[in-house]
RODO-2510 file (C-alpha; in nm, 4 decimals, decimal comma):
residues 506
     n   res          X          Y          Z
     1     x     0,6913     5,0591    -0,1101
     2     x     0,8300     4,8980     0,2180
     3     x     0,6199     5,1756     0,4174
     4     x     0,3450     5,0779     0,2354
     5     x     0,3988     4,6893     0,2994
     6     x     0,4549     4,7336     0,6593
     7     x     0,1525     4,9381     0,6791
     8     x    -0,0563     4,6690     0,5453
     9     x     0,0870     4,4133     0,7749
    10     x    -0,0450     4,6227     1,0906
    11     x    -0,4016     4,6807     0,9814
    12     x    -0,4383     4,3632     0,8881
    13     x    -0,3512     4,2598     1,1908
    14     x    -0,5222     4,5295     1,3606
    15     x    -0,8721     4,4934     1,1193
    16     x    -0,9018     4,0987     1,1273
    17     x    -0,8843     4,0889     0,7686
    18     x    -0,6740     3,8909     0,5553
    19     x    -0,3793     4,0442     0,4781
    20     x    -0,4363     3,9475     0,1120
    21     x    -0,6732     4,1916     0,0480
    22     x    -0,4588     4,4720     0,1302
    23     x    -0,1462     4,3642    -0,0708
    24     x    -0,4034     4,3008    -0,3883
    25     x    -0,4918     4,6242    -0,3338
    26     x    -0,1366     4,7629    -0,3469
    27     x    -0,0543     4,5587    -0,6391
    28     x    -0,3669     4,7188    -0,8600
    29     x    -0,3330     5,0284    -0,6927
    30     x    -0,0277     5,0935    -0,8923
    31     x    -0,0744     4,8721    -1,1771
    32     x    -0,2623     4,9439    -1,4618
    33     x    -0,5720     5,1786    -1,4927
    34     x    -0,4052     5,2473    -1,1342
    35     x    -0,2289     5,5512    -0,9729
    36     x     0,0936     5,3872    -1,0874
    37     x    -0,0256     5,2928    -1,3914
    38     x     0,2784     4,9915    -1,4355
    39     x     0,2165     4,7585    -1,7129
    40     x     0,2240     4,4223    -1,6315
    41     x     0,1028     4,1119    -1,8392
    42     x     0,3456     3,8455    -1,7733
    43     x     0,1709     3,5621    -1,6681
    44     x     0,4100     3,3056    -1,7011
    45     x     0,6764     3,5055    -1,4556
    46     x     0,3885     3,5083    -1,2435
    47     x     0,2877     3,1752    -1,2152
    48     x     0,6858     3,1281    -1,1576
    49     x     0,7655     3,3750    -0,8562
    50     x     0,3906     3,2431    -0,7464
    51     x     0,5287     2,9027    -0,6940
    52     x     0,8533     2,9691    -0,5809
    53     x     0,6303     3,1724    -0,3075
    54     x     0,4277     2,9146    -0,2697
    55     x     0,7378     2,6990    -0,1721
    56     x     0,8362     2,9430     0,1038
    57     x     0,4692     2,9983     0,2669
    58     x     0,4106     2,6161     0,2718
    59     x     0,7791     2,5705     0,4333
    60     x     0,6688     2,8193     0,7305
    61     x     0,3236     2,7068     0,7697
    62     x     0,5128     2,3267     0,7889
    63     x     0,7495     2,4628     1,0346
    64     x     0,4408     2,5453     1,2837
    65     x     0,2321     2,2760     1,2548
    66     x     0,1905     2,0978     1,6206
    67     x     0,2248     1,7495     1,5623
    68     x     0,0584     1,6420     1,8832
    69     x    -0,2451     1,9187     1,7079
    70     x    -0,2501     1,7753     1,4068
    71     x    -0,2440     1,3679     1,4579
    72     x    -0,5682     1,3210     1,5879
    73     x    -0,7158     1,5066     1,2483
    74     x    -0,4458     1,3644     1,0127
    75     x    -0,7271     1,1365     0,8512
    76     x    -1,0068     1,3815     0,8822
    77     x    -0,7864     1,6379     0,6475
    78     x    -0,6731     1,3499     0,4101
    79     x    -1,0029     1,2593     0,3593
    80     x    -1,1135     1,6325     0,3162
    81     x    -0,8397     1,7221     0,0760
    82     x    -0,9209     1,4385    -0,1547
    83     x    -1,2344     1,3315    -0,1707
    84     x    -1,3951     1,6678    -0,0604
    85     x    -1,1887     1,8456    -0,3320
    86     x    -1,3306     1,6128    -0,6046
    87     x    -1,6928     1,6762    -0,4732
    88     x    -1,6330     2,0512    -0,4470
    89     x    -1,5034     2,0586    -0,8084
    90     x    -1,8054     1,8847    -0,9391
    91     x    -2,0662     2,1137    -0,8022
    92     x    -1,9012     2,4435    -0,8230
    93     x    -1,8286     2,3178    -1,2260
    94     x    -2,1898     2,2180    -1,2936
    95     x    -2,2559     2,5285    -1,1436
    96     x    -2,0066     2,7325    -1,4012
    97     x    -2,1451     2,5584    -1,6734
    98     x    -2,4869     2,5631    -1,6527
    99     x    -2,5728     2,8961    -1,4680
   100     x    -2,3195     3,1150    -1,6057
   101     x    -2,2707     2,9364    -1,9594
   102     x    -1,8895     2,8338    -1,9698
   103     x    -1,7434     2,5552    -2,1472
   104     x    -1,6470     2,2159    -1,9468
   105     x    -1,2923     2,2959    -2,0083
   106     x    -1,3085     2,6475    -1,8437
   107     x    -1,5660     2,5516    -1,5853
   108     x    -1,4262     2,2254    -1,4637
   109     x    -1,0563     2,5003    -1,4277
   110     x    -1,2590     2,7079    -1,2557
   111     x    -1,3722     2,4208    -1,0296
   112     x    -1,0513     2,2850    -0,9631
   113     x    -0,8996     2,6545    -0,8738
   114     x    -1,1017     2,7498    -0,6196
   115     x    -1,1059     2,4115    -0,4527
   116     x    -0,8051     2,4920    -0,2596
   117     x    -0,7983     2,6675     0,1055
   118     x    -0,5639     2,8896     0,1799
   119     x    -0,4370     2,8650     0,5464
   120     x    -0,2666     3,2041     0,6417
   121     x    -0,6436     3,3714     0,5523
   122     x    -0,8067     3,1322     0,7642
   123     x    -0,5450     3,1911     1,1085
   124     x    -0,5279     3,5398     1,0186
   125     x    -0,8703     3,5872     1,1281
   126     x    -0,9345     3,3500     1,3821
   127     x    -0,5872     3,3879     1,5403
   128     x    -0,8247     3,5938     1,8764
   129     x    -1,0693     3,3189     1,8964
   130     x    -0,9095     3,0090     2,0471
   131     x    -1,0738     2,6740     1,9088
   132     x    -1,0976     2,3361     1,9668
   133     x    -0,7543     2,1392     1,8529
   134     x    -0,9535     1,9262     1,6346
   135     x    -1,1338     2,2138     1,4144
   136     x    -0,7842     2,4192     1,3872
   137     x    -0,6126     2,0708     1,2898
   138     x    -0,7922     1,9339     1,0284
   139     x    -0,8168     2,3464     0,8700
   140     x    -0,4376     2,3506     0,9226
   141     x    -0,3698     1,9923     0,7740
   142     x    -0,6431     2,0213     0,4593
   143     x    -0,4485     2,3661     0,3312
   144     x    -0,1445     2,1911     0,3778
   145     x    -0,2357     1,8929     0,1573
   146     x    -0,4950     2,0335    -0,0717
   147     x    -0,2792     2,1831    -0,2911
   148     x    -0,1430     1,9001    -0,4204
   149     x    -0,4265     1,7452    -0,5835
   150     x    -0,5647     2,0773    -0,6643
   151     x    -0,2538     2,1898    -0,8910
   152     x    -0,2468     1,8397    -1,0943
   153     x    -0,6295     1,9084    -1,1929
   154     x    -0,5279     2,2338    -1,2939
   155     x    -0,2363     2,0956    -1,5065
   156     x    -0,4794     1,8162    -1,6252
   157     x    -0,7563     2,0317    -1,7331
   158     x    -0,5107     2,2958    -1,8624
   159     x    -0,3350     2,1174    -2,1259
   160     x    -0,3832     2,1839    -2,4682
   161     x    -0,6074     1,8279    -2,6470
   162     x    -0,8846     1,6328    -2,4675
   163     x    -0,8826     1,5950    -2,0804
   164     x    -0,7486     1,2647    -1,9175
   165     x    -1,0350     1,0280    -1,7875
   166     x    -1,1506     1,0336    -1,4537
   167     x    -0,9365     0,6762    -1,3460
   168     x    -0,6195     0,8507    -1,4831
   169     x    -0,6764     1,1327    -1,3153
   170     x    -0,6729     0,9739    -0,9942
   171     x    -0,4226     0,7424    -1,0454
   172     x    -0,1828     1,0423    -1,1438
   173     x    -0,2891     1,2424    -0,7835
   174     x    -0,2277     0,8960    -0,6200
   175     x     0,0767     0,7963    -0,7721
   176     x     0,2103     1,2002    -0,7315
   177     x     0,0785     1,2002    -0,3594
   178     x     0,2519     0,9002    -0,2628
   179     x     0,5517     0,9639    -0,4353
   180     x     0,5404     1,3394    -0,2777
   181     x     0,5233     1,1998     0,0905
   182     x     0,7794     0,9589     0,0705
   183     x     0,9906     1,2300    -0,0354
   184     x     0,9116     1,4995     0,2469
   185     x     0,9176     1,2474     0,5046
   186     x     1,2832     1,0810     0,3751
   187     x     1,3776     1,4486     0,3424
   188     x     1,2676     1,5864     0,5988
   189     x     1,3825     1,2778     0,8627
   190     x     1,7547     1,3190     0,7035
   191     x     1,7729     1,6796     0,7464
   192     x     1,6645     1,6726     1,1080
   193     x     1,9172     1,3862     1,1624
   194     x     2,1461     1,6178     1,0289
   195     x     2,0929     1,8950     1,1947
   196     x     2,0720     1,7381     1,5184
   197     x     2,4382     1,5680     1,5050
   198     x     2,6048     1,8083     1,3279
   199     x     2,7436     2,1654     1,5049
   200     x     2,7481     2,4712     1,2624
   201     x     2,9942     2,7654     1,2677
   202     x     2,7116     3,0206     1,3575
   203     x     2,3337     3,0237     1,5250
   204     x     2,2448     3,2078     1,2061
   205     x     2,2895     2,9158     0,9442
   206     x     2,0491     2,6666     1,1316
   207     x     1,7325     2,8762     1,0208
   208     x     1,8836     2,8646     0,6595
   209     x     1,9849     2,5700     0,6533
   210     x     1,6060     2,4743     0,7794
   211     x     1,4212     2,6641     0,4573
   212     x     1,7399     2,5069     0,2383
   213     x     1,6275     2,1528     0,3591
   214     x     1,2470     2,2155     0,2754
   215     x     1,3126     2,3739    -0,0466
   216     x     1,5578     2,1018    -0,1472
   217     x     1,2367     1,8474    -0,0541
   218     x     1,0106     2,0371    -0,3076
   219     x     1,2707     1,9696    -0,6042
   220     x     1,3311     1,6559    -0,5061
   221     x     0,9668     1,5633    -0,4827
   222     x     0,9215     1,7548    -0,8240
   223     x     1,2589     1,5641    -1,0176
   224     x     1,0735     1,2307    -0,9397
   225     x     0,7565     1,3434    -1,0432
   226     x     0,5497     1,3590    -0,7575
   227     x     0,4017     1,6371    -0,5526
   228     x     0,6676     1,9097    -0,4596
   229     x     0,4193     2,1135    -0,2026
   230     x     0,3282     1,7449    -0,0442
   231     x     0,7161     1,6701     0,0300
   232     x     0,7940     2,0583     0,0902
   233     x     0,4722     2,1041     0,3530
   234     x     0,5909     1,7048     0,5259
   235     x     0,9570     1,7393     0,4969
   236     x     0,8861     2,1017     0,7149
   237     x     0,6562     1,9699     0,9439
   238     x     0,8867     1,7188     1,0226
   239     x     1,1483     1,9859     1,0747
   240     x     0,8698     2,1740     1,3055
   241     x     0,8649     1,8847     1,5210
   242     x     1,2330     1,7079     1,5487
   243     x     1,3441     1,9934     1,8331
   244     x     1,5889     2,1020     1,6538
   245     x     1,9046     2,3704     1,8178
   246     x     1,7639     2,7645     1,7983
   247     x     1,3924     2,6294     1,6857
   248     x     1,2138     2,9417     1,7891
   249     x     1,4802     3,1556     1,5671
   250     x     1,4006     2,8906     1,2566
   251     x     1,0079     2,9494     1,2958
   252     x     1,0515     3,3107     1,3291
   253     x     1,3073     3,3239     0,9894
   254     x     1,0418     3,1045     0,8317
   255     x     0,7685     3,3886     0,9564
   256     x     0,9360     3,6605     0,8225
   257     x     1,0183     3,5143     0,4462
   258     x     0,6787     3,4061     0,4274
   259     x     0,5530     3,7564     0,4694
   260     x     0,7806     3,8892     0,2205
   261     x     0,6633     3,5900    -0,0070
   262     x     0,2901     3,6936     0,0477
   263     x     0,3987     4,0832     0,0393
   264     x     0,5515     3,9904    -0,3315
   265     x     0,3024     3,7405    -0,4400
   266     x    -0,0060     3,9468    -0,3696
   267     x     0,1397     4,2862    -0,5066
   268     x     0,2631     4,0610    -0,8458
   269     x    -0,0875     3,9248    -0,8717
   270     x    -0,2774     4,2767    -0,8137
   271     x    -0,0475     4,4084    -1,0904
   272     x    -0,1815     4,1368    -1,3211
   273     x    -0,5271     4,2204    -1,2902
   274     x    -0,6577     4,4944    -1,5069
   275     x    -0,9563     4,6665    -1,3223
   276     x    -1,1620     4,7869    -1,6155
   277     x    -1,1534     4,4573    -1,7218
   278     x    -1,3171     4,2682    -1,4329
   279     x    -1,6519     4,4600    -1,4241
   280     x    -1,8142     4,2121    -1,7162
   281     x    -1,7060     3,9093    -1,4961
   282     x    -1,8595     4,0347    -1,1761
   283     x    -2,1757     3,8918    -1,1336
   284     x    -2,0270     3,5369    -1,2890
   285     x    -1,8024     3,5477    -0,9832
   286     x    -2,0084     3,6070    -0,7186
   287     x    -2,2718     3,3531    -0,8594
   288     x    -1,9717     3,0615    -0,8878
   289     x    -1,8621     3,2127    -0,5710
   290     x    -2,2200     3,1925    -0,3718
   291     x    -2,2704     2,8149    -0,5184
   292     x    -1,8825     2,7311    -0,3843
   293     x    -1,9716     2,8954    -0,0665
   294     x    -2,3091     2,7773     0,0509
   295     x    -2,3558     2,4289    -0,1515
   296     x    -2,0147     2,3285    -0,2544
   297     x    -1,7937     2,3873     0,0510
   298     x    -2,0925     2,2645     0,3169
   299     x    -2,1300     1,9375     0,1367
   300     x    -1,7463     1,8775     0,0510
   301     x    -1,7159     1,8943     0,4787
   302     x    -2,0076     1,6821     0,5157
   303     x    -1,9563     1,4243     0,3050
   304     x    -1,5862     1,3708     0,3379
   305     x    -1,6760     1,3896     0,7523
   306     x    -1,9478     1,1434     0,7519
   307     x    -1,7109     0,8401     0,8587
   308     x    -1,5895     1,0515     1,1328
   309     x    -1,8128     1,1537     1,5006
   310     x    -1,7797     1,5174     1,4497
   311     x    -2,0124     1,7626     1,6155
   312     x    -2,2341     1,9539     1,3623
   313     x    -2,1326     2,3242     1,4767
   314     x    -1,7692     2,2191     1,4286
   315     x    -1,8325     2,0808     1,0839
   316     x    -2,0475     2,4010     1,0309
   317     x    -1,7326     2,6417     1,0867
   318     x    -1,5593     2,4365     0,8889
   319     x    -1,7813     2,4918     0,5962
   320     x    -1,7217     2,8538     0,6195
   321     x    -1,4104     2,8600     0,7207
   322     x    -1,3181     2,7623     0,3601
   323     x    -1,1629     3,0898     0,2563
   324     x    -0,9441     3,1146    -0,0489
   325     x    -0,5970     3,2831    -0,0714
   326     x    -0,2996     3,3574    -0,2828
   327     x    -0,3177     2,9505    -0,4188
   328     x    -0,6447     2,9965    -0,6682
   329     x    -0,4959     3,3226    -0,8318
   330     x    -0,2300     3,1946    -0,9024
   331     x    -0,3450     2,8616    -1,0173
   332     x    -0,5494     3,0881    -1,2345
   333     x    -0,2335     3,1868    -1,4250
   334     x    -0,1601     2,8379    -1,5631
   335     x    -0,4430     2,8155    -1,8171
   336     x    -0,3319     3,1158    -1,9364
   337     x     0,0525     2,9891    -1,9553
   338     x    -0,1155     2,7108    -2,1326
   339     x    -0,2977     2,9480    -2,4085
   340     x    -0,6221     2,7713    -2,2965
   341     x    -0,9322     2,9605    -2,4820
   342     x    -1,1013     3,2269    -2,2374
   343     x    -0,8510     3,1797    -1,9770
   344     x    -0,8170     3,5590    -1,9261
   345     x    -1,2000     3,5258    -1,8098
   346     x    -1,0908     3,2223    -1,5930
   347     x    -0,8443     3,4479    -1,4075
   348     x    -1,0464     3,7404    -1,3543
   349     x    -1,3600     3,5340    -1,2324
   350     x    -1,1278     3,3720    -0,9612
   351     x    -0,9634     3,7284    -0,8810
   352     x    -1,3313     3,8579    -0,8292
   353     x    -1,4497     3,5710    -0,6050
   354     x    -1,1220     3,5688    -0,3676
   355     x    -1,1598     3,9253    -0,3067
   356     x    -1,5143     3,9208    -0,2435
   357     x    -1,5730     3,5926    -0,0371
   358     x    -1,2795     3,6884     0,1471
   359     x    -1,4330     4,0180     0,2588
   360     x    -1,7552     3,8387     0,3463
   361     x    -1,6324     3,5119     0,5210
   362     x    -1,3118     3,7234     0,6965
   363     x    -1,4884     3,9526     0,9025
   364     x    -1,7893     3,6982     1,0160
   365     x    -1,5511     3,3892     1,1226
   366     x    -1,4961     3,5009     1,4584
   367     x    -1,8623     3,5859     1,4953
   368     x    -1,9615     3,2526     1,4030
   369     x    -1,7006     3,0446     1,5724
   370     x    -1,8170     3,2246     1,9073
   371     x    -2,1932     3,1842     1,7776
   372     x    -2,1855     2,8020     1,7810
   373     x    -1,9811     2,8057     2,1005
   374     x    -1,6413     2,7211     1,9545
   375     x    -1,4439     2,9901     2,0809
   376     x    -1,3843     2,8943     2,4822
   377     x    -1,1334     2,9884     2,7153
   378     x    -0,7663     2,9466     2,5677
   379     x    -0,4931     2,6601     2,7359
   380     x    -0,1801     2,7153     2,9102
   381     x     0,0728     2,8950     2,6742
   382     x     0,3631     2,6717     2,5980
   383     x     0,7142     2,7717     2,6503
   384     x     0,9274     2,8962     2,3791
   385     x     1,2255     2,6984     2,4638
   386     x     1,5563     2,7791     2,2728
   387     x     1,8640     2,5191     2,2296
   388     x     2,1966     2,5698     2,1933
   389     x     2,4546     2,2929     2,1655
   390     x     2,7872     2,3161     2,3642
   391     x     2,9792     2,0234     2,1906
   392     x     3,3181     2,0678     2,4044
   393     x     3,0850     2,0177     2,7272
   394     x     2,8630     1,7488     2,5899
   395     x     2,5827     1,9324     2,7149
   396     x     2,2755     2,1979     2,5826
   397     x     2,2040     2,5337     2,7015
   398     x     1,8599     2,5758     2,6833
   399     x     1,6692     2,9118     2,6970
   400     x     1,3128     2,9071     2,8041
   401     x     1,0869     3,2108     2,8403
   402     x     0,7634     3,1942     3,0966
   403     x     0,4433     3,3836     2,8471
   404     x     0,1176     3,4616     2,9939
   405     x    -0,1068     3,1918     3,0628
   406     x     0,2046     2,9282     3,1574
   407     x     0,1345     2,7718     3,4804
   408     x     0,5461     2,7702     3,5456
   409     x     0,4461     3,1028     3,7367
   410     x     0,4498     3,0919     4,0933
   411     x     0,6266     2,7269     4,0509
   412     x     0,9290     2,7558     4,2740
   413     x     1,2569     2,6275     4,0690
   414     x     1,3222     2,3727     4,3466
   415     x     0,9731     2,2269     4,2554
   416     x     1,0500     2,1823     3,9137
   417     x     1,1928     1,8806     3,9807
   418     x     1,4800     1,8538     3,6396
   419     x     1,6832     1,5251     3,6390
   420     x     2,0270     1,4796     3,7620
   421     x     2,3154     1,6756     3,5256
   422     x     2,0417     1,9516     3,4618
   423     x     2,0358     2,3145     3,6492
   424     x     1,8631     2,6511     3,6404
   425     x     2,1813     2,8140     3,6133
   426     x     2,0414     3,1906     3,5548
   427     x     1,7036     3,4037     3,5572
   428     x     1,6592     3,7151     3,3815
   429     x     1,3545     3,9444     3,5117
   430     x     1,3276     4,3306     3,4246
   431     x     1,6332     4,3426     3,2641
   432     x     1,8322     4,2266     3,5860
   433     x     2,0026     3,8553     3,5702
   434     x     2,0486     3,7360     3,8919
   435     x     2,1306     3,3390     3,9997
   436     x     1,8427     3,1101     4,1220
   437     x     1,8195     2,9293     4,4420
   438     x     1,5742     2,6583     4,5082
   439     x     1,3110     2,8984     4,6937
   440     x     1,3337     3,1562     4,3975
   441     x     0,9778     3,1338     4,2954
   442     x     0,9374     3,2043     3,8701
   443     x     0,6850     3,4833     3,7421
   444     x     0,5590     3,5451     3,3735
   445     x     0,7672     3,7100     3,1447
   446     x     1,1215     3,5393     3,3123
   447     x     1,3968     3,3586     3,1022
   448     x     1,5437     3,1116     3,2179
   449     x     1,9064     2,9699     3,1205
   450     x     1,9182     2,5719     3,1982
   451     x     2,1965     2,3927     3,1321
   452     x     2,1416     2,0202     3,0541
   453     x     2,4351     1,7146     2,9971
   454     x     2,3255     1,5529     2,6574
   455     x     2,1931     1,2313     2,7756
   456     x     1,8802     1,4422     2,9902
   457     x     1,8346     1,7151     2,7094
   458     x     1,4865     1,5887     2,5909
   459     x     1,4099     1,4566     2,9640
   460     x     1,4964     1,8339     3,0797
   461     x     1,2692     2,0354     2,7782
   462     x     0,9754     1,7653     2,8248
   463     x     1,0002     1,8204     3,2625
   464     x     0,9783     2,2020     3,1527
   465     x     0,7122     2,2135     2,9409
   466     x     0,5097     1,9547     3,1628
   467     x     0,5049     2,2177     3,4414
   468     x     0,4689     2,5162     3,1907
   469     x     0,1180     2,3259     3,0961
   470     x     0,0462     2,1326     3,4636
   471     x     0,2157     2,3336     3,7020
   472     x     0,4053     2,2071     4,0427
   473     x     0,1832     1,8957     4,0511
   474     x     0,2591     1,8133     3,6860
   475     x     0,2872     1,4067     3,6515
   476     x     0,0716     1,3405     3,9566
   477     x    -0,2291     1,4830     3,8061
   478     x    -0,1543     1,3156     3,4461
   479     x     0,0659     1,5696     3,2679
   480     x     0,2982     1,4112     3,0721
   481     x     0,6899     1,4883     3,1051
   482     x     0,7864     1,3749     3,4671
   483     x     0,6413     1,0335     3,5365
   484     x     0,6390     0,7545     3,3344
   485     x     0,4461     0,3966     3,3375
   486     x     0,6462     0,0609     3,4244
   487     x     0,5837    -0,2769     3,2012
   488     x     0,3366    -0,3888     3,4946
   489     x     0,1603    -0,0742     3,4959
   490     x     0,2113     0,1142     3,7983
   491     x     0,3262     0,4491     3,7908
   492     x     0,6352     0,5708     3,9080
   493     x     0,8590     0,8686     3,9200
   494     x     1,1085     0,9237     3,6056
   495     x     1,2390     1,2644     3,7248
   496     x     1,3598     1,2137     4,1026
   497     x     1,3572     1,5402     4,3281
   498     x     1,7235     1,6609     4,3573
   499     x     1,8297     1,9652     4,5567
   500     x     2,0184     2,1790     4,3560
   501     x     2,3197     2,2451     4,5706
   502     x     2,4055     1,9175     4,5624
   503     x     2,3563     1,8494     4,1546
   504     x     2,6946     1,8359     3,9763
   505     x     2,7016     1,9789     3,6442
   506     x     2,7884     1,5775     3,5113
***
């Protein structure tokens, strides 16, 4: 089964699909009617191990998120995830009700399923065609907070007795989304504080101590009844961006649970489904599915974007770029929890439009991104800079390795100009280690070992990552990290040129 797994994980990569597709597969595959032929009906341990994955992907896509990426689009993907989920579960519901003859109940669950966007589809496709910040922000920041709102409409519509009126419904996802933030954010501001002052035993624990942190926002955001995926995706993302010691090895525990989350989700969910059963619900899919895709995604982006001067080609990706992932299926499974009438149909309609608008949208994103001109020539990499306190020396060791596409190569390490108490203290290139001297010009593919006194720490990572994005002449030609701006104005030098034979090691 782990063969199997990994398999899927390199054509997926390899294909440009969604790696979704392949682990559905796997799950009906050997599930019933299947060459496994496992019975599985439990829906409610589904819908459980589907949130508790849920918890785990939204932790690691939190962890990633750019701040500096995603600010500029922060009210573009509120608005999006709000009011564009409330106009894309009206038309894709009229369009369940009245051209494939459901009931208000199941079409307006229908509706509110397949309103949320799944962001690990969209990346996984589009991760070879670099974008403009602003589309891959506001795609990044609506998956994040979609689900939120999405899930309560579920609940609402899902529970047994007449549905809620429209005004309580939205003061429920108000009261839920506020209270969810304030959580993630207090969480997530206390753990980094935390983190940051406090030395553990062993490298190892920060990354777990990282998911702990994020998971203990989603039950706190759940106990006081508000969103747990809000506080959970914020109280991450705040995490993400708070520079915390061994950062690269937190995102890349993060990575690897959230594949096993997806790996287990998506096989649980393909084990669900029973294939004979899906052939009468076909064609209801892929009409729902063509109405969400070409009327009810296009206006949800253009109507929630109208306040805001966005080009029409990048509003037009983000129309298609609407693909749906692991969160509808599973959302599927709560009507059925619930004992709602004709919720089997419900979750085999959604089932049949995630597979096939995935396979349609997946392959053609890249295509259409470099169609309307979106896809242009990709930035300077950023470092991946590693910290490690030393709490005897008062001082950070900081590990920084030079990718392709960082403009740190050819920089000499006398021109990198770090402030006093911080030194290039080794460089490793083809396996040899060997010490700097001023004239030892870097190349791509060289760590570095800098060691930095605690009071120049940040000073030190933002001087590095200023030249890994400007080069040499970083701060005279506007990069940020080495100049700064006085009270009248004027600019002037923050980071002084030292010669590094005679910098003490403070």
């Amino acid at each position: 089964m782990l063969l199997i797994a990994v398999a899927a994980v390199r054509i997926s990569s390899r294909s440009g699909l969604p790696s979704l597709l392949l682990y559905l597969g796997i799950g009906v595959a050997i599930g019933q009617d299947g060459i496994g032929n496992v019975a599985f009906d439990n829906a409610e341990l589904t819908q459980v191990i589907g949130y508790a994955a849920l918890v785990v992907i939204l932790a690691e896509g939190g962890l990633g998120t750019k701040w500096k990426e995603i600010k500029p689009a922060l009210p573009a993907a509120v608005v999006l995830s709000t009011v564009g989920v409330a106009v894309s579960v009206g038309i894709t519901a009229a369009a369940a009700h009245y051209l494939v003859g459901l009931d208000w109940r199941q079409a307006l669950i229908i509706g509110a399923v397949v309103s949320s966007t799944d962001a690990a589809a969209v990346f996984s496709v589009l991760r070879k065609v670099p974008l403009p910040s602003r589309v891959t922000g506001v795609l990044e920041a609506e998956s994040g907070f979609n689900d939120a709102p999405v899930v309560i409409l579920v609940v609402a519509f899902s529970t047994v007795g007449p549905i809620d009126s429209w005004y309580v419904l939205v003061g429920t996802i108000a009261m839920e989304l506020a209270i969810g933030a304030a959580v993630g954010l207090g969480v997530g501001f206390l753990g980094a504080f935390g983190l940051r002052h406090i030395a553990l035993p062993a490298s190892g624990l920060y990354p777990i101590a990282v998911m702990a942190i994020a998971v203990t926002a989603y039950a706190a955001g759940a106990l006081a009844h508000g969103s747990g995926f809000l506080a959970v995706y914020l109280a991450a993302m705040v995490l993400g961006n708070a520079k915390l010691p061994h950062a690269p090895a937190n995102r890349g525990f993060a990575e690897g649970l959230g594949w096993i989350a997806q790996i287990g989700m998506f096989v649980l969910l393909g084990l669900l489904v029973t294939p004979t059963k899906l052939a009468d619900d076909f064609w209801p899919a892929v009409v729902i599915g063509l109405v969400l895709t070409v009327v009810a995604r296009p206006m949800e982006v253009w109507v929630s974007l109208l306040p805001f001067r966005i080009p029409w080609q990048e509003k037009a990706l983000m129309s298609w770029a609407g693909l749906r992932g692991a969160v509808p299926i599973i959302l599927a499974t709560i009507p059925m929890v619930s004992g709602i009438e004709g919720s089997e149909r419900v979750f085999n309609i959604v089932f049949v439009l995630v597979v096939v608008y995935t396979l349609v949208q997946g392959p053609t994103l890249p295509w259409l991104a470099r169609a309307l001109q979106l896809g242009g020539s990709s930035e300077a990499a950023d470092l991946g800079v590693e910290s490690a306190p030393l709490e005897r020396l008062r001082g950070h060791l900081l590990s920084i390795a030079i990718p392709e596409g960082s403009k740190m190569h050819g920089v000499e390490v006398g021109e990198l100009r770090l402030p006093a108490g911080a030194a290039v203290t080794l460089v490793v290139r083809d396996e040899k280690s060997f010490v700097p001297g001023p004239a030892t010009v870097l190349r791509y593919k060289d760590e570095l070992l800098v060691v930095a006194t605690d009071p120049v720490r940040d000073a030190t990572e933002r001087r590095l990552r200023a030249v890994g994005q400007g080069g040499k002449l970083a701060g005279w030609l506007g990069t940020a990290g080495s100049t700064a701006v006085s009270e009248r104005g004027h600019r002037q030098r923050a980071l002084p040129h030292i010669p590094f034979g005679k910098r003490t090691s403070g």
